[in-house]
C-alpha positions in Angstrom: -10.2 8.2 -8.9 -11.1 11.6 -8.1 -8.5 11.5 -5.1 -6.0 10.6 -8.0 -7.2 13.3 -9.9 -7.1 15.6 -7.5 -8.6 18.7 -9.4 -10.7 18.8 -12.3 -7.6 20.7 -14.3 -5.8 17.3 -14.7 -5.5 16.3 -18.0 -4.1 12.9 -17.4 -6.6 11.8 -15.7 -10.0 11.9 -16.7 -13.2 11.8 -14.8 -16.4 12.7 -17.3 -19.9 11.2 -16.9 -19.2 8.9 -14.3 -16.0 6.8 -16.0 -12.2 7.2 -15.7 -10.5 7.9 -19.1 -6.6 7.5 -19.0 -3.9 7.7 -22.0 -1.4 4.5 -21.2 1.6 3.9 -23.0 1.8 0.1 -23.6 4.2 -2.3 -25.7 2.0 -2.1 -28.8 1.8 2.1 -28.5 -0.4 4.4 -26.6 -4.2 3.2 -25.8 -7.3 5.5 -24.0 -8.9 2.9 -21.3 -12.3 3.4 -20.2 -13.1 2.5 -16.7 -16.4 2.6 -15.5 -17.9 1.2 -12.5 -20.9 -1.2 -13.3 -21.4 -2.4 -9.4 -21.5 0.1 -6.2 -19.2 1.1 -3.7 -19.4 -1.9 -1.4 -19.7 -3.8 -4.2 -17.9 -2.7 -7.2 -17.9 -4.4 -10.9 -15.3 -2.8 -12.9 -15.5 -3.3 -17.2 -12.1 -2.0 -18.4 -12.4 -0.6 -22.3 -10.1 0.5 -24.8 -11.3 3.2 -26.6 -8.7 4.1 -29.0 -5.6 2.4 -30.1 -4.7 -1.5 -29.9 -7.1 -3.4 -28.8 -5.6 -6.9 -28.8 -6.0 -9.2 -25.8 -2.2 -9.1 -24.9 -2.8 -4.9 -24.6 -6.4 -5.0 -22.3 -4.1 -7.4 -20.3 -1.4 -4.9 -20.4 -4.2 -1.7 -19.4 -5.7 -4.2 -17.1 -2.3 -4.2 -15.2 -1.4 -0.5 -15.2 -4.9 0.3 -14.4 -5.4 -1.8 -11.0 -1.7 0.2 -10.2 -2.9 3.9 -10.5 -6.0 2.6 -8.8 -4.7 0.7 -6.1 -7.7 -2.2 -6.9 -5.4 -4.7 -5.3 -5.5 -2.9 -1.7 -8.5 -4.1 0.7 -9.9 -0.9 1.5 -11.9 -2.3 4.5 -8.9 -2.1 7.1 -8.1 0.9 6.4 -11.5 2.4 6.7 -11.9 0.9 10.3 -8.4 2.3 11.0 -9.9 5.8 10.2 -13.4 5.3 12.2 -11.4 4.1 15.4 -10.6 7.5 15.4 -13.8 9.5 16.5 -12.7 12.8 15.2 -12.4 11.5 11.9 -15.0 9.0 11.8 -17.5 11.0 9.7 -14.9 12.0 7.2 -13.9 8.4 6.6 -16.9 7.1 6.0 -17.5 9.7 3.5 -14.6 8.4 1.8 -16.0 4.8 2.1 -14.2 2.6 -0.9 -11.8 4.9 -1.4 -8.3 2.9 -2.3 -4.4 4.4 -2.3 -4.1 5.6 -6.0 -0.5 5.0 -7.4 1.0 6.6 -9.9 1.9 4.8 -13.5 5.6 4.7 -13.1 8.6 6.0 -11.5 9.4 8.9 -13.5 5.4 9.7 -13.5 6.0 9.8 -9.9 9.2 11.8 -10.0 7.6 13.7 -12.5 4.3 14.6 -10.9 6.1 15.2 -7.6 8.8 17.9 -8.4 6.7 20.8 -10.0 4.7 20.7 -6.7 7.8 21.4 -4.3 6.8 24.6 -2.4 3.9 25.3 -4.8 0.3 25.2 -3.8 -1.9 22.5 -5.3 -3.3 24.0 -7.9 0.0 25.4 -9.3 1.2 22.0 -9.5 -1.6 20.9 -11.4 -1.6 23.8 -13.6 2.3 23.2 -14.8 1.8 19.0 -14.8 -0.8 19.9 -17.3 1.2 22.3 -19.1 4.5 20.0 -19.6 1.7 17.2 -20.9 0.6 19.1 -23.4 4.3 20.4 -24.3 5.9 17.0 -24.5 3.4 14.0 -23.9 2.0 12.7 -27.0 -1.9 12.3 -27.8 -4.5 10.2 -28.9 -8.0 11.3 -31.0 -11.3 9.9 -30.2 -14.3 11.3 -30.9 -12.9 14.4 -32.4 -10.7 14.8 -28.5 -7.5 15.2 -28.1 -6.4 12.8 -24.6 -2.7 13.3 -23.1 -0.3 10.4 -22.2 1.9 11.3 -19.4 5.4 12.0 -21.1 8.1 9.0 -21.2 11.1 9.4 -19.7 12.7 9.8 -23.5 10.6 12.7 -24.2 11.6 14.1 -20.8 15.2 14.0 -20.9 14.9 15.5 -24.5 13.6 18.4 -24.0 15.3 22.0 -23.5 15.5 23.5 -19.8 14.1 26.8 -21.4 11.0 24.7 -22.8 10.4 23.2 -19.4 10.9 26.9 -18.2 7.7 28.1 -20.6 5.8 25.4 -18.9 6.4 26.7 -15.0 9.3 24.8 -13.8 12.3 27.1 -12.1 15.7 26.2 -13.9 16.3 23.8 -10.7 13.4 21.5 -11.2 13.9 21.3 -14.7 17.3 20.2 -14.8 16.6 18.0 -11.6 13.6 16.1 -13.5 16.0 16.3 -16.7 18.5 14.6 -15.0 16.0 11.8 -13.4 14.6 10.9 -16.7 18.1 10.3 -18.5 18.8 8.1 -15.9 15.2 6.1 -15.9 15.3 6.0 -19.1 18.8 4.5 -19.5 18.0 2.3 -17.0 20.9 3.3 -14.7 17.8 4.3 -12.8 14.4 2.0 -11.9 11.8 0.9 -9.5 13.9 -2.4 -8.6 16.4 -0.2 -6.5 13.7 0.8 -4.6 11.7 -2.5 -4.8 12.6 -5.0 -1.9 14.3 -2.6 0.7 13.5 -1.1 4.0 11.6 1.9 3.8 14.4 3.9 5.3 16.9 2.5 3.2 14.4 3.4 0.0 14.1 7.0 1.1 17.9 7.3 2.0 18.5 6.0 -1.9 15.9 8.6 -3.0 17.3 11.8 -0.7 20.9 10.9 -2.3 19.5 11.9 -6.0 20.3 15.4 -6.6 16.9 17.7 -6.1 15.3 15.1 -4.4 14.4 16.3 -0.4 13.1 14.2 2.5 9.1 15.6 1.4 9.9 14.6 -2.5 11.4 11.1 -1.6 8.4 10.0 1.1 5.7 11.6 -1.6 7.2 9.0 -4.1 7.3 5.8 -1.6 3.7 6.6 -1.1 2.3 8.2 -4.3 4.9 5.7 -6.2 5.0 2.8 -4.9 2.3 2.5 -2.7 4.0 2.3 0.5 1.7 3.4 3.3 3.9 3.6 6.2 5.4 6.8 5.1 3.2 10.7 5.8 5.6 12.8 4.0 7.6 14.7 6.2 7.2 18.4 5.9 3.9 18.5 4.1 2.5 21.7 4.6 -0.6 21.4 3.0 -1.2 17.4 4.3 -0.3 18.8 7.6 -3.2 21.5 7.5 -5.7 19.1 6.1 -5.1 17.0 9.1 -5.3 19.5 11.8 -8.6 20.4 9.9 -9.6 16.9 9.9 -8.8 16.1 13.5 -9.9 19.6 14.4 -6.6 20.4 16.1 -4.9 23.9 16.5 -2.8 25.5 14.4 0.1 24.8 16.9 -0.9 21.1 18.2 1.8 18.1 17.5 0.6 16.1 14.4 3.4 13.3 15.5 1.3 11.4 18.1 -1.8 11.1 15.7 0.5 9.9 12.6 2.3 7.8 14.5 -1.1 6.3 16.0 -1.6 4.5 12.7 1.8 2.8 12.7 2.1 1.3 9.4 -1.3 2.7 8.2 -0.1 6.3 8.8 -0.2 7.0 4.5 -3.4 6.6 4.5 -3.6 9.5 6.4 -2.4 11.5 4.1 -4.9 9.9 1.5 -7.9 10.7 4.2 -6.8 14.8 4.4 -6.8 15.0 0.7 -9.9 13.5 0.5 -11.6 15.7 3.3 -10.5 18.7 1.3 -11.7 17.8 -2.0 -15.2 16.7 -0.3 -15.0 20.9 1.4 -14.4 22.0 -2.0 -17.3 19.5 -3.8 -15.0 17.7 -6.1 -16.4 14.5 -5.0 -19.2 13.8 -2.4 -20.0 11.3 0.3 -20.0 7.5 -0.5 -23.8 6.4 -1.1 -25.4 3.6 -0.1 -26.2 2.0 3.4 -23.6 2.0 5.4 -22.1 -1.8 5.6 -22.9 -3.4 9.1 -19.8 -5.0 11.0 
């Protein structure tokens, strides 16, 4: 979850006293899902809670669903992991990140949406005006005298005025390119099932062709999106550092032959960097627990 998060400033998702607290906009309205982790890492027992809003069975099935998305639950970790420790230079780092699964984000336009800000930004600018267009146009839920963010819809999106996505960070571009992606999404002109089904070149031709949407944007949303791990995106300064870190290559050595190493695998790549640099900076730690034998 932390690898979701990415840093602590994200107020989508949640991380406090060991559960993940998330905002999600179901049928019946918005709903704050508690998940906490009752088993280990080799061994995990997930309880899904809802907090606040409807808690009908027809909505926990609905979290239930959205939940094992953003948290990949439905990938097998263990192949991926020995993918990473065939690889001796990375071996440590991916058993540090032992359990760790692909997160996903919610939906298409959360994708688009949580992808765009970050285009030639650092991290931690990204984060910073994700959080602030949350808090501009998502709406909220109370609990406990809190206030926890939904994600904007795609209706609140396309609503809102270029200079009030301005206020939040966003240069004029990105604003009206994210403007523009959420009128289509949300009059459906625009959805997940043109991209659902296809080749993965043919997905990230489809995505290149929408205006403001570059060959590093359209791979970030196969992978971050729709959980495609064949793609590294192309161009990705900051993955690309965190990998020559990780494999403890030179500032000027080929990344090519090590991505294309992992043939269909290579995303998780991408996942593994991210996850190195967050375990340098002490956002999350190593996996406990004895190591599983083979």
């Amino acid at each position: 979850m932390r690898v979701l998060q990415r840093r602590p400033a994200n107020v989508i998702d949640v991380w406090e006293r060991g559960s993940y607290l998330r905002v999600l906009n179901v049928s019946r309205g918005l709903v704050l899902a508690e998940v906490r982790n009752l088993g280990s890492i080799d061994e995990p027992d997930l309880l899904l809670a809802i907090r606040a809003g409807n808690t009908s069975a027809g909505t926990r099935e609905e979290a239930g669903v959205a939940v094992r998305r953003i948290l990949g639950l439905d990938i097998d970790p263990v192949p991926l992991r020995r993918s990473v420790e065939a690889v001796p230079a990375i071996r440590v780092t991916g058993r540090a990140l032992r359990g760790m699964r692909p997160p996903r984000f919610a939906s298409l336009f959360e994708a688009f949406a949580s992808i765009v800000p970050f285009q030639q930004l650092s991290l931690d600018a990204g984060v910073a005006i994700v959080a602030k267009l949350a808090m501009r146009l998502g709406s909220h839920l109370q609990h406990k005298g809190r206030r926890f963010h939904a994600f904007p819809t795609a209706r609140q999106f396309g609503a809102a005025r270029i200079d009030t996505l301005r206020s939040c960070g966003l240069s004029r571009q990105k604003a009206r390119t994210l403007i523009g992606l959420a009128r289509a999404i949300d009059s459906g002109e625009l959805g997940e099932e043109e991209f659902t089904g296809v080749s993965t070149s043919s997905a990230l031709t489809g995505l290149t062709d929408l205006p403001g949407i570059g060959p590093w944007s359209a791979g970030l949303v196969l992978l971050r999106g729709f959980g495609r791990l064949d793609v590294f995106p192309p161009g990705d300064v900051g993955a690309a550092r965190g990998l020559r870190t990780l494999m403890r290559l030179g500032p000027r050595s080929p990344l090519e032959p090590v991505i294309e190493r992992f043939g269909r695998r290579r995303g998780y790549l991408y996942f593994c960097a991210l996850g190195a640099s967050l375990l340098a900076k002490g956002f999350i730690h190593p996996a406990a627990g004895k190591y599983p034998a083979e």
